[in-house]
N, CA, C, O and CB atoms as a CASP TS submission, in Angstrom:
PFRMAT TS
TARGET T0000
AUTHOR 0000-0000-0000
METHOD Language model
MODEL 1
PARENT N/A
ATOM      1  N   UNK     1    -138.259 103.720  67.953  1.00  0.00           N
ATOM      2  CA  UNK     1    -136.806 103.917  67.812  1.00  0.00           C
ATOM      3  C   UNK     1    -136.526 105.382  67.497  1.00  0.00           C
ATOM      4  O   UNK     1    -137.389 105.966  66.842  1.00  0.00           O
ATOM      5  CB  UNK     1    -136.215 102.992  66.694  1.00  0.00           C
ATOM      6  N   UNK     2    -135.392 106.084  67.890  1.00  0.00           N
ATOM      7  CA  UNK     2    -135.260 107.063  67.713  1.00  0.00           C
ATOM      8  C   UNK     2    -134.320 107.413  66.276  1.00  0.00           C
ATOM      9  O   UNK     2    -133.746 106.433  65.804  1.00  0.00           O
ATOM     10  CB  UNK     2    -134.909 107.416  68.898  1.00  0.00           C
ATOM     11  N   UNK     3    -134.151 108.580  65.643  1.00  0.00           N
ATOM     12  CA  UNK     3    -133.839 109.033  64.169  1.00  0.00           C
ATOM     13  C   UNK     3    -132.389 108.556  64.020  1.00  0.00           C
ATOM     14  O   UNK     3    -131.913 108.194  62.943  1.00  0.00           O
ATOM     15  CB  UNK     3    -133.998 110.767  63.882  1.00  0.00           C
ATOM     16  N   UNK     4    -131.726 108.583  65.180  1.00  0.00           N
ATOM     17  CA  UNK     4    -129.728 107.577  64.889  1.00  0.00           C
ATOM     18  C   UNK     4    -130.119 106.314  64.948  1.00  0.00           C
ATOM     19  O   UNK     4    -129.469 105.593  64.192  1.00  0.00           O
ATOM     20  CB  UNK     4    -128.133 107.690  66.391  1.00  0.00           C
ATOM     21  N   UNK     5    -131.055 105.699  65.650  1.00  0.00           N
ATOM     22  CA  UNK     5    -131.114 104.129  65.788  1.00  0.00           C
ATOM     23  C   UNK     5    -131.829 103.370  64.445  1.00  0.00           C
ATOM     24  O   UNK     5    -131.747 102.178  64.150  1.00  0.00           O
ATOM     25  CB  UNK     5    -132.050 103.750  67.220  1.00  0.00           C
ATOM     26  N   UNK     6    -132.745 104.727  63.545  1.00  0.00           N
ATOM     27  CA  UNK     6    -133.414 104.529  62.865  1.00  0.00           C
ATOM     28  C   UNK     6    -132.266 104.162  61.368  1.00  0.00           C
ATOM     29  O   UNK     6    -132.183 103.144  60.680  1.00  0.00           O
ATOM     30  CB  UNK     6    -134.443 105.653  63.013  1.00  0.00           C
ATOM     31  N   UNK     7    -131.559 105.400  61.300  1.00  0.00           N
ATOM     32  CA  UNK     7    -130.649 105.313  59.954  1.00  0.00           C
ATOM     33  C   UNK     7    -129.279 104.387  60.785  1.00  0.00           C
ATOM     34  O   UNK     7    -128.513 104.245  59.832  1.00  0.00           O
ATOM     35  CB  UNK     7    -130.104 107.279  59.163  1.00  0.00           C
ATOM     36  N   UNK     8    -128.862 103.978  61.518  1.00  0.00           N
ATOM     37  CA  UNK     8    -128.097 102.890  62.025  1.00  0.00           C
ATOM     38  C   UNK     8    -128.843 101.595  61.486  1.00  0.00           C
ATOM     39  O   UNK     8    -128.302 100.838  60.681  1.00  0.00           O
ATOM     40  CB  UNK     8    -127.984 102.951  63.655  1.00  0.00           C
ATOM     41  N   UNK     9    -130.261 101.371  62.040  1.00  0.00           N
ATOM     42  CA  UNK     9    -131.014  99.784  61.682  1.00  0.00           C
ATOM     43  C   UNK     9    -131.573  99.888  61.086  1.00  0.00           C
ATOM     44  O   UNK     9    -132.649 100.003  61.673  1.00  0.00           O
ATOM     45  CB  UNK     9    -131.713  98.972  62.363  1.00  0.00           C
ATOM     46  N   UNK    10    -131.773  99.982  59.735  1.00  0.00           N
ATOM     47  CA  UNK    10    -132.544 100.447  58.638  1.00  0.00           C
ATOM     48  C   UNK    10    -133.677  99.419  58.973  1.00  0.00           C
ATOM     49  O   UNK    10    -134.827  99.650  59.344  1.00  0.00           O
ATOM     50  CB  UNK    10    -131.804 100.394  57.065  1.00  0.00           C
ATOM     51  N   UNK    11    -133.032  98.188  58.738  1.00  0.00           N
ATOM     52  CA  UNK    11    -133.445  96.608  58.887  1.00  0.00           C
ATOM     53  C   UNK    11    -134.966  96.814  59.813  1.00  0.00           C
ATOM     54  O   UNK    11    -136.015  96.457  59.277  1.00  0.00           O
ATOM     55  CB  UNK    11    -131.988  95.507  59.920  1.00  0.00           C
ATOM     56  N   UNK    12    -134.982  97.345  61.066  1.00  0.00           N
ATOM     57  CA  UNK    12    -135.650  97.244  61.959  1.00  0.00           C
ATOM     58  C   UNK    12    -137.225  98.328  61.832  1.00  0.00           C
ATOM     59  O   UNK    12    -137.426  99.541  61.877  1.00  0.00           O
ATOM     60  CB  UNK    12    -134.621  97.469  63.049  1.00  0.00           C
ATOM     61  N   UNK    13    -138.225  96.920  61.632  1.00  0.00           N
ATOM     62  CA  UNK    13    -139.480  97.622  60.585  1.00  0.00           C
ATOM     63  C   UNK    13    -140.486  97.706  61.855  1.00  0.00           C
ATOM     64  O   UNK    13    -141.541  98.287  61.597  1.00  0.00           O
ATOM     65  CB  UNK    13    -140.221  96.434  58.954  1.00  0.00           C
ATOM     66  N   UNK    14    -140.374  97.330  62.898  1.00  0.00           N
ATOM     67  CA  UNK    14    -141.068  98.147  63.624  1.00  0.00           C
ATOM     68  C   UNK    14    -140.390  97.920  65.099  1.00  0.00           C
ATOM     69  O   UNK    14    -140.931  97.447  66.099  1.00  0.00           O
ATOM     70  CB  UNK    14    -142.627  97.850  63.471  1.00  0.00           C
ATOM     71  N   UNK    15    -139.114  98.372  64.950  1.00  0.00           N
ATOM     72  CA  UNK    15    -138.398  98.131  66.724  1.00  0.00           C
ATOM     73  C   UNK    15    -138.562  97.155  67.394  1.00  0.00           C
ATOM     74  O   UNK    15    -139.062  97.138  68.519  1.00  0.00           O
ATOM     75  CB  UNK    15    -138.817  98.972  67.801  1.00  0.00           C
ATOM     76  N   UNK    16    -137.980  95.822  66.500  1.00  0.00           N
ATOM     77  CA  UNK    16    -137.954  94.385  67.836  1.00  0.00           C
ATOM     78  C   UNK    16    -137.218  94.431  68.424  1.00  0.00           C
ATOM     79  O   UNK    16    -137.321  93.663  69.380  1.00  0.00           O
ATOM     80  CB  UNK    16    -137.809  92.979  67.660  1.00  0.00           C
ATOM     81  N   UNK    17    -135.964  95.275  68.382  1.00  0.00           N
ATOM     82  CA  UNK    17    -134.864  94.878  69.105  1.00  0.00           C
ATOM     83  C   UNK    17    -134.428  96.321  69.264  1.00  0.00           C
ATOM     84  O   UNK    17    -133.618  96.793  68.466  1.00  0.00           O
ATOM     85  CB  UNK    17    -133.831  93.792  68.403  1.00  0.00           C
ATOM     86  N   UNK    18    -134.851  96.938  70.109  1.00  0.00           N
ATOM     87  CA  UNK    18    -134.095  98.420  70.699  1.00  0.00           C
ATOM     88  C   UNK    18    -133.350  98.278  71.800  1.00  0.00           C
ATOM     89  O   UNK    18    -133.405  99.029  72.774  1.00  0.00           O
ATOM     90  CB  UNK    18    -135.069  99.569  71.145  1.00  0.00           C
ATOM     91  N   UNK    19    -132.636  97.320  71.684  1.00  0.00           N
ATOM     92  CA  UNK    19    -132.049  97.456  72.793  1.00  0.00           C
ATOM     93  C   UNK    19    -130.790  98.017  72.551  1.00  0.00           C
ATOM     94  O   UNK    19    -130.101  98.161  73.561  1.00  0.00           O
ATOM     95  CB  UNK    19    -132.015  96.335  73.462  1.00  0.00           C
ATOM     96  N   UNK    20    -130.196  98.452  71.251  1.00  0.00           N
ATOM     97  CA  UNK    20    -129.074  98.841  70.911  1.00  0.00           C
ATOM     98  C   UNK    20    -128.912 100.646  71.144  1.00  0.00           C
ATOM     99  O   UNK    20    -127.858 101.213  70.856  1.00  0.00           O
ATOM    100  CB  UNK    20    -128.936  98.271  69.449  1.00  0.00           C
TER
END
């Protein structure tokens, strides 16, 4: 995941869902 998608989905502990 990239560093906006990162502090946007905190939640997301190793990118299951990048699709956002």
């Amino acid at each position: 995941s990239n560093s906006l998608v990162m502090i946007l989905n905190a939640t997301d502990a190793d990118e299951p869902n990048h699709l956002n």
